[in-house]
N, CA, C and O atoms as CSV, one atom per row, in Angstrom:
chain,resi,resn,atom,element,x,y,z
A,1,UNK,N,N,-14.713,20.724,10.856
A,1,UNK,CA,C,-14.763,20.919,9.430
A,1,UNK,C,C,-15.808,19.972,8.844
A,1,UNK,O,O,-15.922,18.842,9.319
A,2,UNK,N,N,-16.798,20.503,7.541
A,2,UNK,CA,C,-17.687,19.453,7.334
A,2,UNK,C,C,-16.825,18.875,6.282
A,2,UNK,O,O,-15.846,19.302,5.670
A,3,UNK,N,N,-17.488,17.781,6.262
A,3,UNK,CA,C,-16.882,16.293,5.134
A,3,UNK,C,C,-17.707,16.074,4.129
A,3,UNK,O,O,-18.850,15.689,4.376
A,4,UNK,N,N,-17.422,16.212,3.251
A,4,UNK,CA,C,-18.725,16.301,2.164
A,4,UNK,C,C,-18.368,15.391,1.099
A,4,UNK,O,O,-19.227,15.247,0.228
A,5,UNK,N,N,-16.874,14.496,0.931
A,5,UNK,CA,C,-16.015,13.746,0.524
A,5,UNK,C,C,-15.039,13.202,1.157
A,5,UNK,O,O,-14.191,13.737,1.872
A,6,UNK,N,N,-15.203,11.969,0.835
A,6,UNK,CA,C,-13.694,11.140,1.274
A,6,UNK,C,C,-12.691,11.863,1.396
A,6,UNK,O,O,-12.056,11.982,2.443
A,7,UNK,N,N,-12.460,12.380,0.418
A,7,UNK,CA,C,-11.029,12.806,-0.010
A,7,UNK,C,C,-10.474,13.782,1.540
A,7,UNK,O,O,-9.368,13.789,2.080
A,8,UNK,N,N,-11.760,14.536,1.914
A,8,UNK,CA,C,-11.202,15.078,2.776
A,8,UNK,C,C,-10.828,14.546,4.424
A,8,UNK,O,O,-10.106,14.988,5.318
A,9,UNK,N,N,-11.471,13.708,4.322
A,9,UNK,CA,C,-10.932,12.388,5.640
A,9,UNK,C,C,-9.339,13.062,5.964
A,9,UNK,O,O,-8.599,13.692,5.208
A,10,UNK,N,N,-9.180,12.717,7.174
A,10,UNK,CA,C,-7.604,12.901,7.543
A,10,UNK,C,C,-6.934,11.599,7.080
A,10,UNK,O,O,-5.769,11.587,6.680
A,11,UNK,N,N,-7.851,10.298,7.158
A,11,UNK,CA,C,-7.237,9.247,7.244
A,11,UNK,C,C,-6.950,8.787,5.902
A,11,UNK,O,O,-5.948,8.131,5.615
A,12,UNK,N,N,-7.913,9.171,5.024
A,12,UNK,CA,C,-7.703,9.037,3.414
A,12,UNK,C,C,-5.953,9.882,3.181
A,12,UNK,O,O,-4.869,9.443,2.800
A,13,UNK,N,N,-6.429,11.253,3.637
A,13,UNK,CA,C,-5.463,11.583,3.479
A,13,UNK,C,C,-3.665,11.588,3.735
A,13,UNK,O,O,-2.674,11.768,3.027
A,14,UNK,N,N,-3.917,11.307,5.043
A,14,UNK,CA,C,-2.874,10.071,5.365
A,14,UNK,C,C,-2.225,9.127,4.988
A,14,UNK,O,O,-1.003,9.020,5.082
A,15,UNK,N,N,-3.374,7.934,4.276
A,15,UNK,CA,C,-2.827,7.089,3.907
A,15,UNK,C,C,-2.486,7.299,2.414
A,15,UNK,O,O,-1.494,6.801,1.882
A,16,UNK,N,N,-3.312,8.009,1.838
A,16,UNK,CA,C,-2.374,8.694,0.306
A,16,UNK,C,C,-1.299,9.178,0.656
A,16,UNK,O,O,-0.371,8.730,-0.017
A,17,UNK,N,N,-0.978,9.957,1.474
A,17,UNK,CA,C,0.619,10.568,1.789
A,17,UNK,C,C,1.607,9.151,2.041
A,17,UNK,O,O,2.682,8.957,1.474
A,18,UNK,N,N,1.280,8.688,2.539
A,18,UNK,CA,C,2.126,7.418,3.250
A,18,UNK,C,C,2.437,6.028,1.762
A,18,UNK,O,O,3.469,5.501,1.346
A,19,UNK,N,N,1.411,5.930,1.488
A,19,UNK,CA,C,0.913,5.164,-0.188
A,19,UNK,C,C,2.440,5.588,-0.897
A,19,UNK,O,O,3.483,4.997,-1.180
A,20,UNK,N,N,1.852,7.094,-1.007
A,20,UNK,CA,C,2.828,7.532,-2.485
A,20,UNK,C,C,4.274,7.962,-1.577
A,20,UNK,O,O,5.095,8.458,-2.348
A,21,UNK,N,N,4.605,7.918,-0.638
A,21,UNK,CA,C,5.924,7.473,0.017
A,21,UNK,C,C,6.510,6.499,-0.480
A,21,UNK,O,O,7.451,6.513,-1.273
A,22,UNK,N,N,5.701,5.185,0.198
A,22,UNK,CA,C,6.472,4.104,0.015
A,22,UNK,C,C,6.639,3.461,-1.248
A,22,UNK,O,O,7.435,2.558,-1.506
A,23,UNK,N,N,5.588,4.157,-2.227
A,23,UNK,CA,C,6.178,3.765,-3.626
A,23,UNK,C,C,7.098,4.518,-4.311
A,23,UNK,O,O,7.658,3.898,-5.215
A,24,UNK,N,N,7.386,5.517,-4.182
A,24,UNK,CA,C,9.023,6.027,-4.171
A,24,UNK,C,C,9.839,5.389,-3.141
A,24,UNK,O,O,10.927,5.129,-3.655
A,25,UNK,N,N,9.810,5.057,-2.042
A,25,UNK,CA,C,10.767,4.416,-1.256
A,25,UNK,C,C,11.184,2.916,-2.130
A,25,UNK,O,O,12.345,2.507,-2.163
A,26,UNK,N,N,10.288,2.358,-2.660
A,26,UNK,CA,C,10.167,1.023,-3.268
A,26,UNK,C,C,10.441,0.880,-4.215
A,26,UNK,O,O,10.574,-0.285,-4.591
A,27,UNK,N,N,10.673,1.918,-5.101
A,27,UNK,CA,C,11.343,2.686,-6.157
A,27,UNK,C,C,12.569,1.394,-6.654
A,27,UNK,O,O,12.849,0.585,-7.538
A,28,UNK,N,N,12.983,1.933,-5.361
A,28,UNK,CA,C,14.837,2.170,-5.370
A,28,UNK,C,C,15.244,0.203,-4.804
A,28,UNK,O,O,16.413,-0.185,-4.799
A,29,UNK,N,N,13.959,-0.836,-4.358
A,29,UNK,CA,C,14.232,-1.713,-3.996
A,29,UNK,C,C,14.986,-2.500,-5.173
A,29,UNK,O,O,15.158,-2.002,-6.286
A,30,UNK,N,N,15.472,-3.945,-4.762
A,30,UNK,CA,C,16.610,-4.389,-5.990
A,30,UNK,C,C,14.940,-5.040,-7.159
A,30,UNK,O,O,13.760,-5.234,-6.870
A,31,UNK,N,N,15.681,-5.159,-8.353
A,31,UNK,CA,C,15.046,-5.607,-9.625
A,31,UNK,C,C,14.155,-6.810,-9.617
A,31,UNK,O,O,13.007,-6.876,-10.056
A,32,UNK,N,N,15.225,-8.231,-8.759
A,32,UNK,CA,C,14.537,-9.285,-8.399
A,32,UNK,C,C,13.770,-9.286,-7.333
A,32,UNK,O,O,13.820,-10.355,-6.724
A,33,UNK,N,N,12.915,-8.303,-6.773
A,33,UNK,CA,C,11.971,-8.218,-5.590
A,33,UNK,C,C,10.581,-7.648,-6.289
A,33,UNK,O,O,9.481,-7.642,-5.737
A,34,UNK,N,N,10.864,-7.179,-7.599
A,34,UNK,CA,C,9.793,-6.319,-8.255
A,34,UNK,C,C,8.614,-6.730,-8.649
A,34,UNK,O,O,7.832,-5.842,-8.989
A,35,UNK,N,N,8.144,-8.159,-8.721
A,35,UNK,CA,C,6.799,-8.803,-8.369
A,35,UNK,C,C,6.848,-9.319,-7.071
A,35,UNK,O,O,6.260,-10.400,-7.043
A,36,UNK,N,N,7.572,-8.806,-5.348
A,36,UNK,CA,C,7.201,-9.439,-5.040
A,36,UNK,C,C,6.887,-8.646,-3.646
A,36,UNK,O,O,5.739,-8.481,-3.234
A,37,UNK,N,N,8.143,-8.142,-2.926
A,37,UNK,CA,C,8.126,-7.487,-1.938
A,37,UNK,C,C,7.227,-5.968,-2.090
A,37,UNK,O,O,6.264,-5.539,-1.454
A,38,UNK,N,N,8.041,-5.380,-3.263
A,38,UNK,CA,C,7.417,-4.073,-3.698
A,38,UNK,C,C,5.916,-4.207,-3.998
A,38,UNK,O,O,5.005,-3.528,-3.523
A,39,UNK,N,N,5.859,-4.943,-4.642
A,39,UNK,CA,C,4.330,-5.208,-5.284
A,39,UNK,C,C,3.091,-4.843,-3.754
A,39,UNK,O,O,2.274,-3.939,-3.577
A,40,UNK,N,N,3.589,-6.307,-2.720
A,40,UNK,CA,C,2.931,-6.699,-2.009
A,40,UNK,C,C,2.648,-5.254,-0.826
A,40,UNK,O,O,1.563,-5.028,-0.291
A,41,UNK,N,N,3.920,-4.422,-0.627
A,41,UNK,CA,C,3.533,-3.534,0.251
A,41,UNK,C,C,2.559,-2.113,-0.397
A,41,UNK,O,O,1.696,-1.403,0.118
A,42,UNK,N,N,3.130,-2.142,-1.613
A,42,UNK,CA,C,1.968,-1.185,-2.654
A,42,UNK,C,C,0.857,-1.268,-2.712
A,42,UNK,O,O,0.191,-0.243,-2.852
A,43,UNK,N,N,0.223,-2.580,-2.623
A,43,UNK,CA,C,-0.964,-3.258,-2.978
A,43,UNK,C,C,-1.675,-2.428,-1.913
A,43,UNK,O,O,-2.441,-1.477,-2.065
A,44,UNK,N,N,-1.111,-3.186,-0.470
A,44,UNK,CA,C,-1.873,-3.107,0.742
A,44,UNK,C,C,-1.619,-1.707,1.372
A,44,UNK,O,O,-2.455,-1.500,2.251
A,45,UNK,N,N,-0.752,-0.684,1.217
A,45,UNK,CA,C,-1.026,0.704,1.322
A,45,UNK,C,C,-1.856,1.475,0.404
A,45,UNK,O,O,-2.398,2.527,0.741
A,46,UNK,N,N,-1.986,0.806,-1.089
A,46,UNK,CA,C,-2.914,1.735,-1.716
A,46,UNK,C,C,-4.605,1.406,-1.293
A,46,UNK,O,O,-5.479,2.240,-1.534
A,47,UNK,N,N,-4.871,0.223,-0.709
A,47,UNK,CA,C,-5.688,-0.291,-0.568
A,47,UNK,C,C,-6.682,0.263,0.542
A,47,UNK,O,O,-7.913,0.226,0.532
A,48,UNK,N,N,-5.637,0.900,1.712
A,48,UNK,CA,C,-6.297,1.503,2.525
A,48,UNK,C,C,-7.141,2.393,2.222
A,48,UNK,O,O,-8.342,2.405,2.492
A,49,UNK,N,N,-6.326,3.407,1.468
A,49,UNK,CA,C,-7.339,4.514,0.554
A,49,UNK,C,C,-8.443,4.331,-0.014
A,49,UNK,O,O,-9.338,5.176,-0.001
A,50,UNK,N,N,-8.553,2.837,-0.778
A,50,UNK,CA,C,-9.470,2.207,-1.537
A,50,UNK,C,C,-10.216,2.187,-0.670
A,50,UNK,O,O,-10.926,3.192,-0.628
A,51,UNK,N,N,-10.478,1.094,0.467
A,51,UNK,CA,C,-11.009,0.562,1.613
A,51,UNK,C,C,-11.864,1.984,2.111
A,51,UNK,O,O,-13.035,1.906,2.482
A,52,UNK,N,N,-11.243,3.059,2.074
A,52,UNK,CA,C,-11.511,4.078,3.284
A,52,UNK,C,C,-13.014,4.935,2.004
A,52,UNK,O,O,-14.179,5.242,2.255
A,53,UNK,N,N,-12.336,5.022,0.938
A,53,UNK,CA,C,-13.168,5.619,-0.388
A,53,UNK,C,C,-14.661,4.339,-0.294
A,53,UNK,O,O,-15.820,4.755,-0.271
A,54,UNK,N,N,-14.368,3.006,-0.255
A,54,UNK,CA,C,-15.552,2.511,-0.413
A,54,UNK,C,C,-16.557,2.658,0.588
A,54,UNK,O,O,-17.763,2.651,0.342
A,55,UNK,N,N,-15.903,2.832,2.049
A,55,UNK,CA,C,-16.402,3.097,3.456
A,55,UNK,C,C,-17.163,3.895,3.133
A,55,UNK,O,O,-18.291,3.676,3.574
A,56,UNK,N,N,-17.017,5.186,2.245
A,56,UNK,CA,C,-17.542,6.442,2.727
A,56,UNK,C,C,-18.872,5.818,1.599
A,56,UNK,O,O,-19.972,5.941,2.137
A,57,UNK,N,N,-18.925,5.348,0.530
A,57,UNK,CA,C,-20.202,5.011,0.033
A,57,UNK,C,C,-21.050,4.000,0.782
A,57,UNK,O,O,-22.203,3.723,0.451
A,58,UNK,N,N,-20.509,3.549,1.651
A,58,UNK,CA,C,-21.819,2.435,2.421
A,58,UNK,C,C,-22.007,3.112,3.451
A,58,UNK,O,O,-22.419,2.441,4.398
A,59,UNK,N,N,-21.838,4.396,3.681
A,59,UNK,CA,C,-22.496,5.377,4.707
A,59,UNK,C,C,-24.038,4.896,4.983
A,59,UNK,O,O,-24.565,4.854,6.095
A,60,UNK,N,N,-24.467,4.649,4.113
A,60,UNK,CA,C,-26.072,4.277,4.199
A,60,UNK,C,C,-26.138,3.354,5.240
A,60,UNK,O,O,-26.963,3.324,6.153
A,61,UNK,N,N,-25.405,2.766,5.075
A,61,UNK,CA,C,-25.464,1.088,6.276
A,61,UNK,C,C,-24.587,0.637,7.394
A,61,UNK,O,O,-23.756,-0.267,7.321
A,62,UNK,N,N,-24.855,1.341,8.399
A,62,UNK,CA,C,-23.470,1.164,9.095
A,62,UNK,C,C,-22.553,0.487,9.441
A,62,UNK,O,O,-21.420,0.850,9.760
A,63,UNK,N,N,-23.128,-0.864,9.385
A,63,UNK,CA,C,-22.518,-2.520,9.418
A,63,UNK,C,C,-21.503,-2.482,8.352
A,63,UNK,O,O,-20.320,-2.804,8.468
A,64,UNK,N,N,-22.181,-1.993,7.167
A,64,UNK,CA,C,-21.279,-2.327,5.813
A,64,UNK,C,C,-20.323,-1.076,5.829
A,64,UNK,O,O,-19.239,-1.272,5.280
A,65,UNK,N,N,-20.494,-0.060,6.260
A,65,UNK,CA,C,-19.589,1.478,6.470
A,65,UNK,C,C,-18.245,0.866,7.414
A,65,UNK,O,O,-17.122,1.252,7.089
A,66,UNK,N,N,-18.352,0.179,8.254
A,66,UNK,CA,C,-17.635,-0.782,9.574
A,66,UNK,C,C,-16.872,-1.699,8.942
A,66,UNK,O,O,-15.663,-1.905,9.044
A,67,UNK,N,N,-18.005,-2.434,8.025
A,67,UNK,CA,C,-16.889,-3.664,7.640
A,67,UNK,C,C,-15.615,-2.879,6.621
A,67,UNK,O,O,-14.492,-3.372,6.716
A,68,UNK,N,N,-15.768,-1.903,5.847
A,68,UNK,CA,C,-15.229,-1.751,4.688
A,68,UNK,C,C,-14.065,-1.059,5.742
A,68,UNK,O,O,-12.976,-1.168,5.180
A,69,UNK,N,N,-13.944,-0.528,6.793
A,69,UNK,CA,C,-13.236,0.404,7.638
A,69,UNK,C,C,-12.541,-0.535,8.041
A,69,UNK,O,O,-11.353,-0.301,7.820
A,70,UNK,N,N,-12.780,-1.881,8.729
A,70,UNK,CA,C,-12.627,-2.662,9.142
A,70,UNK,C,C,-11.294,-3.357,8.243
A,70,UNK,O,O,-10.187,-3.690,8.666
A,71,UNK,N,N,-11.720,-3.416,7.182
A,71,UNK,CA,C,-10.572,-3.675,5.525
A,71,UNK,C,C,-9.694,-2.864,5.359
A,71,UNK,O,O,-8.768,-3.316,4.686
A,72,UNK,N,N,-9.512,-1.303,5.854
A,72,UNK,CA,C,-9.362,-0.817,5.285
A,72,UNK,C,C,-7.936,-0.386,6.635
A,72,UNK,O,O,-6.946,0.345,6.591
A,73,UNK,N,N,-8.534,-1.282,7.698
A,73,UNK,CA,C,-7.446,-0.395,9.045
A,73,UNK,C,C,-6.688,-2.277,8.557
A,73,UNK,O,O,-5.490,-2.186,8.290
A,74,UNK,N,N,-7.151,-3.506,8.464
A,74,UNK,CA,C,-6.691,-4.199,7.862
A,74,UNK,C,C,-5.729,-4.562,7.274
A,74,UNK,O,O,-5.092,-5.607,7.398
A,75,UNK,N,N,-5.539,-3.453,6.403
A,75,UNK,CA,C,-4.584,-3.403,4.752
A,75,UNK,C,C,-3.707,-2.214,5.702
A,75,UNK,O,O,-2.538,-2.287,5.324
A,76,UNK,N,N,-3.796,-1.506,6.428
A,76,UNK,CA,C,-2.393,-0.453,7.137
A,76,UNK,C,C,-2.290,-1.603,8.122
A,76,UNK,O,O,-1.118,-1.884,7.871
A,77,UNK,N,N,-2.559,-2.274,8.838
A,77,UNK,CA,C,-1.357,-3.148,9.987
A,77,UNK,C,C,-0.689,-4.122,8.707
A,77,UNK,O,O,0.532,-4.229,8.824
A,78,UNK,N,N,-1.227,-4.795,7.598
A,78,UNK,CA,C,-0.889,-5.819,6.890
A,78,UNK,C,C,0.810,-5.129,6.168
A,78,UNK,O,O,1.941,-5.599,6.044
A,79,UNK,N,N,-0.052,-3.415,5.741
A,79,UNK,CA,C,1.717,-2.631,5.456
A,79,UNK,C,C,2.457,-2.580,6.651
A,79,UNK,O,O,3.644,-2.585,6.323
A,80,UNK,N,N,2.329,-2.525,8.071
A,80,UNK,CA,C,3.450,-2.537,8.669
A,80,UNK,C,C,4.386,-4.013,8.808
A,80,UNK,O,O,5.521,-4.205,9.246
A,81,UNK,N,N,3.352,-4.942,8.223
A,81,UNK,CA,C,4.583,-6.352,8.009
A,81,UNK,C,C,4.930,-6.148,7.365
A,81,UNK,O,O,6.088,-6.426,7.676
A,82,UNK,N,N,5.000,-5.652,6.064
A,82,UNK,CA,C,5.644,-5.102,5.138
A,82,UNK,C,C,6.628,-4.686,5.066
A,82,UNK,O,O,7.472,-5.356,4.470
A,83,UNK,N,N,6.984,-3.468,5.596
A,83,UNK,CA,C,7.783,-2.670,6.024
A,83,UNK,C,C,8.778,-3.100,6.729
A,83,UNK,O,O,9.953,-2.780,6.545
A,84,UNK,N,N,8.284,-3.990,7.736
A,84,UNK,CA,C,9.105,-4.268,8.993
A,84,UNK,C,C,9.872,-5.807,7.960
A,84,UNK,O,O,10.636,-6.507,8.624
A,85,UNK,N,N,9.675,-6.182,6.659
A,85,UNK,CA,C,10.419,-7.364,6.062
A,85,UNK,C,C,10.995,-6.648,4.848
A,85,UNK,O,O,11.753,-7.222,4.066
A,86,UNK,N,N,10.547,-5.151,4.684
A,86,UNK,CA,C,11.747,-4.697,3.535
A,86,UNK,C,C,12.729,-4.447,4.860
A,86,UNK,O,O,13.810,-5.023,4.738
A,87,UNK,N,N,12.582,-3.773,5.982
A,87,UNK,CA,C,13.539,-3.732,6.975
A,87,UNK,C,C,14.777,-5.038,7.327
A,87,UNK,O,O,15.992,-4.935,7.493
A,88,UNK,N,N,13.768,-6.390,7.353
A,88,UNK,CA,C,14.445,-7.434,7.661
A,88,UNK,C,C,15.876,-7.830,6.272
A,88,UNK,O,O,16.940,-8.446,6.214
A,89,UNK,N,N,14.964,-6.981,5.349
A,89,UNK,CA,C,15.639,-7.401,3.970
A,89,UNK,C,C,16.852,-6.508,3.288
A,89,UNK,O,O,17.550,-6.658,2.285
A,90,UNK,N,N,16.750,-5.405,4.423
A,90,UNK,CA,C,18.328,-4.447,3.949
A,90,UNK,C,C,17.707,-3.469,3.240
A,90,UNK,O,O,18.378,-2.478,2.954
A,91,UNK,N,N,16.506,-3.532,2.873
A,91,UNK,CA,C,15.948,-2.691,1.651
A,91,UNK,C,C,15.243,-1.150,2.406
A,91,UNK,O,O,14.565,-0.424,1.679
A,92,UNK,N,N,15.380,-0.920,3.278
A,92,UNK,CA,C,14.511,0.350,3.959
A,92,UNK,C,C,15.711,0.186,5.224
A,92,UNK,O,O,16.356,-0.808,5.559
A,93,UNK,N,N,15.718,1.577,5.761
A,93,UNK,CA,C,16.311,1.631,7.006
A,93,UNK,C,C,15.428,2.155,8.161
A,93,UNK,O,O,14.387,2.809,8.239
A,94,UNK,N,N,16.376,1.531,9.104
A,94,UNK,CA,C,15.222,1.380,10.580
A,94,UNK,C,C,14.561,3.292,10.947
A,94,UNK,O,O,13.531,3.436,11.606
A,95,UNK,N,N,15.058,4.076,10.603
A,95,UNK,CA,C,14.326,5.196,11.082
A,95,UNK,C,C,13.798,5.346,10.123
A,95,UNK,O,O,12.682,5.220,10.628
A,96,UNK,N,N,13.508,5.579,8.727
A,96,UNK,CA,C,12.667,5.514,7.988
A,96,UNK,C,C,11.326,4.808,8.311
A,96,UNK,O,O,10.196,5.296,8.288
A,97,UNK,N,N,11.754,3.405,8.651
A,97,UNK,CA,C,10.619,2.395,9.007
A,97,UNK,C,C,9.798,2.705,10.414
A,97,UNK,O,O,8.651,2.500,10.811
A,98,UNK,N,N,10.776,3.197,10.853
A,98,UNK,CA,C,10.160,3.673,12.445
A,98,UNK,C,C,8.806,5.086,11.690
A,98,UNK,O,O,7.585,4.979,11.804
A,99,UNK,N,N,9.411,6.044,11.112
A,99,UNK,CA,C,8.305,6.715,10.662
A,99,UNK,C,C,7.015,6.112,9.730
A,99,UNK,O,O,5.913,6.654,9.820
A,100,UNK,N,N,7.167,5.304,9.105
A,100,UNK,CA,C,6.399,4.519,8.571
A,100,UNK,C,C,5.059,3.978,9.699
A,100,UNK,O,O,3.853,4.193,9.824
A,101,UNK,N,N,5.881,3.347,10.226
A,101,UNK,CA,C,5.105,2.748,11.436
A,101,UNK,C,C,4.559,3.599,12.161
A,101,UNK,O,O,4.118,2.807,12.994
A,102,UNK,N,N,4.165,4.773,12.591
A,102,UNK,CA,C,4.161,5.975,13.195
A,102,UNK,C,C,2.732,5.929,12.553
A,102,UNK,O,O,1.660,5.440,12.910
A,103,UNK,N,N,3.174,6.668,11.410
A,103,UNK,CA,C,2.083,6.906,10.235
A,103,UNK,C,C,1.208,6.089,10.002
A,103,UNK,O,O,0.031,6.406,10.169
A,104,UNK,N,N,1.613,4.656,9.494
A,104,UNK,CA,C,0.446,3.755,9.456
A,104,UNK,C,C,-0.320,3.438,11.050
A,104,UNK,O,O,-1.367,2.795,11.120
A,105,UNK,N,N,0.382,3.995,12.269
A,105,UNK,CA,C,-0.347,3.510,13.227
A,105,UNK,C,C,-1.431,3.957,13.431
A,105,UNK,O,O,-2.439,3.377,13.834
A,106,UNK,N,N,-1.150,5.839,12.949
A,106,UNK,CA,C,-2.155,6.594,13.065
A,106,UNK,C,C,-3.099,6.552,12.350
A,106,UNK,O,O,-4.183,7.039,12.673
A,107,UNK,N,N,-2.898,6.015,11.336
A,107,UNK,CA,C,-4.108,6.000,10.073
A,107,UNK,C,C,-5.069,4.595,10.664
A,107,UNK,O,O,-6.286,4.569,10.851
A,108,UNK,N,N,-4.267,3.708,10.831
A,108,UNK,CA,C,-5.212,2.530,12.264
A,108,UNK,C,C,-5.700,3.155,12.966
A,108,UNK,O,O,-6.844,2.784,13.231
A,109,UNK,N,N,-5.255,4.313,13.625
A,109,UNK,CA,C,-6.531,4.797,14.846
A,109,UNK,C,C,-7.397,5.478,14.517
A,109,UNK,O,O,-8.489,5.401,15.080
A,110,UNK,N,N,-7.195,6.222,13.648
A,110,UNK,CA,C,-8.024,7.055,13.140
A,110,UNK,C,C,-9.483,6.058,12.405
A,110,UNK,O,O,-10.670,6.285,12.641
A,111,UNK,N,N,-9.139,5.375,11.841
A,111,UNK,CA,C,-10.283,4.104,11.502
A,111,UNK,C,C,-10.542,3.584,12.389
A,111,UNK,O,O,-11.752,3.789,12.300
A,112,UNK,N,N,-10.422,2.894,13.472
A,112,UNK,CA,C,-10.743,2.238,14.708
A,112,UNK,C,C,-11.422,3.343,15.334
A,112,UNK,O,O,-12.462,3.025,15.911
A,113,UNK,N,N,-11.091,4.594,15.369
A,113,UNK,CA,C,-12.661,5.649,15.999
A,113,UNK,C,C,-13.299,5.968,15.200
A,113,UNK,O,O,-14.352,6.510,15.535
A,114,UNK,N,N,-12.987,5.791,13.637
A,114,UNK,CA,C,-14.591,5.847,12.961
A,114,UNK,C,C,-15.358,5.068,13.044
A,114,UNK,O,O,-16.578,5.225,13.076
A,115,UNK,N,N,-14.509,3.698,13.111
A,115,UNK,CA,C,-15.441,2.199,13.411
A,115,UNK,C,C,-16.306,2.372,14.150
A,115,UNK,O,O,-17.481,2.084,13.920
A,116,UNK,N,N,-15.730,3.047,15.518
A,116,UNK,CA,C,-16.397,3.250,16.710
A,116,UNK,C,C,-17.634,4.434,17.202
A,116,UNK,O,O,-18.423,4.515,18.143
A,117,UNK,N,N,-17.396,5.034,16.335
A,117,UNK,CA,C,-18.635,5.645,16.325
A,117,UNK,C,C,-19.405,5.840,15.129
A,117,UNK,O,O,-19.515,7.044,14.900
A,118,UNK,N,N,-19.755,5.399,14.611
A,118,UNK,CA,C,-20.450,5.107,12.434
A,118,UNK,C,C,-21.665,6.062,12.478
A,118,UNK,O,O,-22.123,6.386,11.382
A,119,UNK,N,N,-22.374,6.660,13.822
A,119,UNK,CA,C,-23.380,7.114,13.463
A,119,UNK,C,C,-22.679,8.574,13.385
A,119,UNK,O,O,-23.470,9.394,12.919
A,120,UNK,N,N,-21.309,9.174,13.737
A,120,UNK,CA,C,-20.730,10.604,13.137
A,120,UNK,C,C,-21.164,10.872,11.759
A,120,UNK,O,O,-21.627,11.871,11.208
A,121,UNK,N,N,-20.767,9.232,11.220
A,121,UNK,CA,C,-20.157,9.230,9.600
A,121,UNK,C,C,-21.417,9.020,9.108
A,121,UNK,O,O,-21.725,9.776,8.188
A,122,UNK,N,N,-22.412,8.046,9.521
A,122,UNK,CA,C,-23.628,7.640,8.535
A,122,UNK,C,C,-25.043,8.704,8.430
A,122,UNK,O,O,-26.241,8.426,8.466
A,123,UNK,N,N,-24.486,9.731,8.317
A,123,UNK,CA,C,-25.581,10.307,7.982
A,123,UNK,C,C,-25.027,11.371,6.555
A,123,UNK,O,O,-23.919,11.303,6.022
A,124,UNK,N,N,-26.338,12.464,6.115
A,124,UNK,CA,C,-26.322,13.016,4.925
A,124,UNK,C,C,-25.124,13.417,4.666
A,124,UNK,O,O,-24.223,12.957,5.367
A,125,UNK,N,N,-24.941,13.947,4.075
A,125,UNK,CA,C,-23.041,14.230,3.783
A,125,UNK,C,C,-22.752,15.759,4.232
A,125,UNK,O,O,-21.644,16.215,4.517
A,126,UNK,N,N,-24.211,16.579,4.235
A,126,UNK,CA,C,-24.070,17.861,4.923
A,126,UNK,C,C,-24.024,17.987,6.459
A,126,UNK,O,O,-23.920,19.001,7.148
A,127,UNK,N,N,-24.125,16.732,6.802
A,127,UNK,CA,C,-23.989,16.922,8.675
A,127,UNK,C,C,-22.986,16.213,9.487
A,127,UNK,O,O,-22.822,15.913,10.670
A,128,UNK,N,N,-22.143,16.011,7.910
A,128,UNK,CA,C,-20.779,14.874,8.303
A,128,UNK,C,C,-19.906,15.911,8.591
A,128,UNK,O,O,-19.735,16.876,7.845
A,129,UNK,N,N,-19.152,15.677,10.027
A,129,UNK,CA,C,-17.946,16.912,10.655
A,129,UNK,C,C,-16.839,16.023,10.846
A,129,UNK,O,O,-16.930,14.795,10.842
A,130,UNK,N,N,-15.911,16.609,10.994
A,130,UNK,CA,C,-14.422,15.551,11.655
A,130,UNK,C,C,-14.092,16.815,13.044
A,130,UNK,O,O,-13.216,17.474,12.483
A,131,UNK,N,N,-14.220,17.273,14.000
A,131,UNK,CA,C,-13.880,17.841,14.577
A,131,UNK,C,C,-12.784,17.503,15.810
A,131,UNK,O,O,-12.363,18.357,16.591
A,132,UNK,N,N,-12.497,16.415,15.820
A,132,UNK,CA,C,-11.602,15.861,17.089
A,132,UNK,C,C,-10.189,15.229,16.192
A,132,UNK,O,O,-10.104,14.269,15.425
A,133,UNK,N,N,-9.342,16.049,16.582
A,133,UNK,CA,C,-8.345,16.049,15.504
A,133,UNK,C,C,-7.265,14.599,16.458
A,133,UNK,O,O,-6.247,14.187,15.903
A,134,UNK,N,N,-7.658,14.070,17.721
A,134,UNK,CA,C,-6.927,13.173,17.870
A,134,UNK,C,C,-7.378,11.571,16.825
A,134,UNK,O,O,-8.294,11.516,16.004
A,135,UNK,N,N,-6.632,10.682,17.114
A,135,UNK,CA,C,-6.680,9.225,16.927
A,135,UNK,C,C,-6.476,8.575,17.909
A,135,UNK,O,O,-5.580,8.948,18.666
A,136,UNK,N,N,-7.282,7.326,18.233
A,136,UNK,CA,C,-6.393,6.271,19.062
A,136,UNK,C,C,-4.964,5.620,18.979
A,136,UNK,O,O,-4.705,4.655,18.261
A,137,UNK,N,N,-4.176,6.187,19.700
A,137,UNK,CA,C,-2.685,5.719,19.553
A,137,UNK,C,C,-2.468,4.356,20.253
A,137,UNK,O,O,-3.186,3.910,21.148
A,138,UNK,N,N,-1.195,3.656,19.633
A,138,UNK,CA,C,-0.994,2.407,20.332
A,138,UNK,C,C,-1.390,1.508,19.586
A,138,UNK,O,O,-0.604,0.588,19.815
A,139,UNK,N,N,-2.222,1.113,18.711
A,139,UNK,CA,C,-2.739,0.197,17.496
A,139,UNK,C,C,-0.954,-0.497,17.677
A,139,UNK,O,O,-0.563,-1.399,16.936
């Protein structure tokens, strides 16, 4: 499929699905956590998206296309501490979190093979494809 926008990334898309999860999941956390736990795992799941949206504008440069990817797989391992301390905290339950973790792993691999190959991504936006529908699993 050609890519002619972020938006259509699997991994953008991913991590928006996963994003607007856990902020309904976080919803429901208690009142006195609400600047702190909630905040912190929101931040760093919406961020991926951010991260992944700025990636696609430093296409021009592949170093800087890398680093921003680099931020952006970053901010999804930083949500699985997250997760795994609303877990510690009573506030999420373990199969929920187990899917969580699933999800954010994949959205890590999926950035770790764009990392890995930048010259797919760094060119005109009409010759940008996603055709290999796996990720690196195991992140």
């Amino acid at each position: 499929m050609r890519i002619d926008d972020f938006k259509k990334l699997r991994v953008y898309q991913d991590g928006l699905a996963a994003a607007l999860e856990i902020f309904a999941l976080s919803k429901a956390w208690p009142k006195e956590e609400q600047y702190a736990l909630p905040d912190q795992v929101r931040r760093s799941s919406r961020s991926v998206c951010a991260n992944i949206g700025e990636a696609w504008f430093k296409r021009r440069y592949p170093k800087h296309f890398a680093s921003k990817l680099s931020d952006a797989g970053s901010e999804a391992l930083e949500t699985l501490v997250w997760i795994d301390i609303a877990v510690a905290s009573g506030y999420l339950e373990r199969d929920r979190a187990d899917e969580l973790n699933t999800k954010y792993r994949g959205i890590a691999g999926g950035i770790v093979k764009m990392m890995a190959n930048p010259d797919q991504w760094c060119v005109p936006s009409s010759q940008v494809r996603e055709d290999t529908p796996e990720y690196i699993a195991g992140l």
